[in-house]
C-alpha positions in Angstrom: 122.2 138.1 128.5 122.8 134.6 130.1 120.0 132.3 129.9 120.0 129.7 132.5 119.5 126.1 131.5 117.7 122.8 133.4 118.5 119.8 132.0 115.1 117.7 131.9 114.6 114.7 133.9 112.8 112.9 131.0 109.8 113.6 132.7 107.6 117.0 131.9 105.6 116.4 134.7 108.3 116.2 137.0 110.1 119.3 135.5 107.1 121.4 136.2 107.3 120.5 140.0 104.9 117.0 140.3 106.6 115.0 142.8 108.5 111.9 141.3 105.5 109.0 141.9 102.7 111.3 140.7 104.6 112.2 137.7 105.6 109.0 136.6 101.7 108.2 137.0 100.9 111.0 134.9 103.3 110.2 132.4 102.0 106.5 131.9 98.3 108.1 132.0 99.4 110.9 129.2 101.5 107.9 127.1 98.1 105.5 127.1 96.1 108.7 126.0 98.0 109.5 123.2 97.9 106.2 122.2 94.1 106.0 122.1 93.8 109.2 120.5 95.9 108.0 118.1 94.0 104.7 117.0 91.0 107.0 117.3 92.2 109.5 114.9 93.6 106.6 112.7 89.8 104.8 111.8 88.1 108.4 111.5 85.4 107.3 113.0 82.2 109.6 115.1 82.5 110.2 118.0 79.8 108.3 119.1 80.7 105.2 117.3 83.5 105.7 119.4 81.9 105.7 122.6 79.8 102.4 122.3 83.3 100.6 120.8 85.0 102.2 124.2 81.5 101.5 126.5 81.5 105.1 127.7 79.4 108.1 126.6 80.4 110.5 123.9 81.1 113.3 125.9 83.7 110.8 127.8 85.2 110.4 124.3 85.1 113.9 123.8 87.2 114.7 126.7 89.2 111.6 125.7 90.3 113.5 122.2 90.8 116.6 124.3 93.5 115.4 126.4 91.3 115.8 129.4 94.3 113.5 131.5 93.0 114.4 134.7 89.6 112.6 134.2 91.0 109.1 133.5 92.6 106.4 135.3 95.3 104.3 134.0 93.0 100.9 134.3 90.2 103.2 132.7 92.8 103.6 129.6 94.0 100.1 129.6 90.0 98.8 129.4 89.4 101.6 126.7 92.5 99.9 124.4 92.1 96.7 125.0 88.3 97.2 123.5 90.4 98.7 120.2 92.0 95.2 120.3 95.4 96.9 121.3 97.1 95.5 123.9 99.4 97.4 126.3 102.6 95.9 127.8 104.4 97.1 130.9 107.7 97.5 131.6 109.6 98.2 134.4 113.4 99.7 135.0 114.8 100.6 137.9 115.6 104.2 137.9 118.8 106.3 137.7 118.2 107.5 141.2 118.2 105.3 144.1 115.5 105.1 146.7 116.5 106.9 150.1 116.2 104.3 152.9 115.6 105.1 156.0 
């Protein structure tokens, strides 16, 4: 049996059929949230202590630690790290395909 192989586009989300600008989008909003999970995770703290550092209820930090991606913004993610005292840099690349002018 021949198995058929993709190669991936570095991207998950655009693998599974996202179009390119909503996956990137996801990707940065998936990277930040891993990141905050992470610093959560790291100072074992309650949830609830949690949610008054972050300024957002604890069931918002409970579908924070449970990957809930689809209920935060980028900015919302940004705000939430820079209140951990982490700051975020952004950096941009062109990418290895070329925009299609019309």
């Amino acid at each position: 049996m021949k198995v058929k192989v993709t190669r991936s586009t570095g991207n998950v989300f655009e693998d599974v059929g996202f179009s390119p600008e909503e996956a990137e989008n996801l990707k940065i909003r998936a990277d930040l949230l891993i990141d905050l999970h992470e610093a959560l995770s790291k100072r074992r703290m309650k949830q609830s202590d949690a949610a008054k550092i972050l300024g957002v209820t604890q069931p918002r930090v409970s579908d924070l630690m449970r990957g809930r991606i689809e209920l935060f913004s980028i900015d919302t993610l940004v705000n939430m790290l820079a209140r951990l005292g982490i700051k975020v840099k952004v950096t941009v690349k062109a990418s290895r395909r070329r925009a299609k002018i019309a």
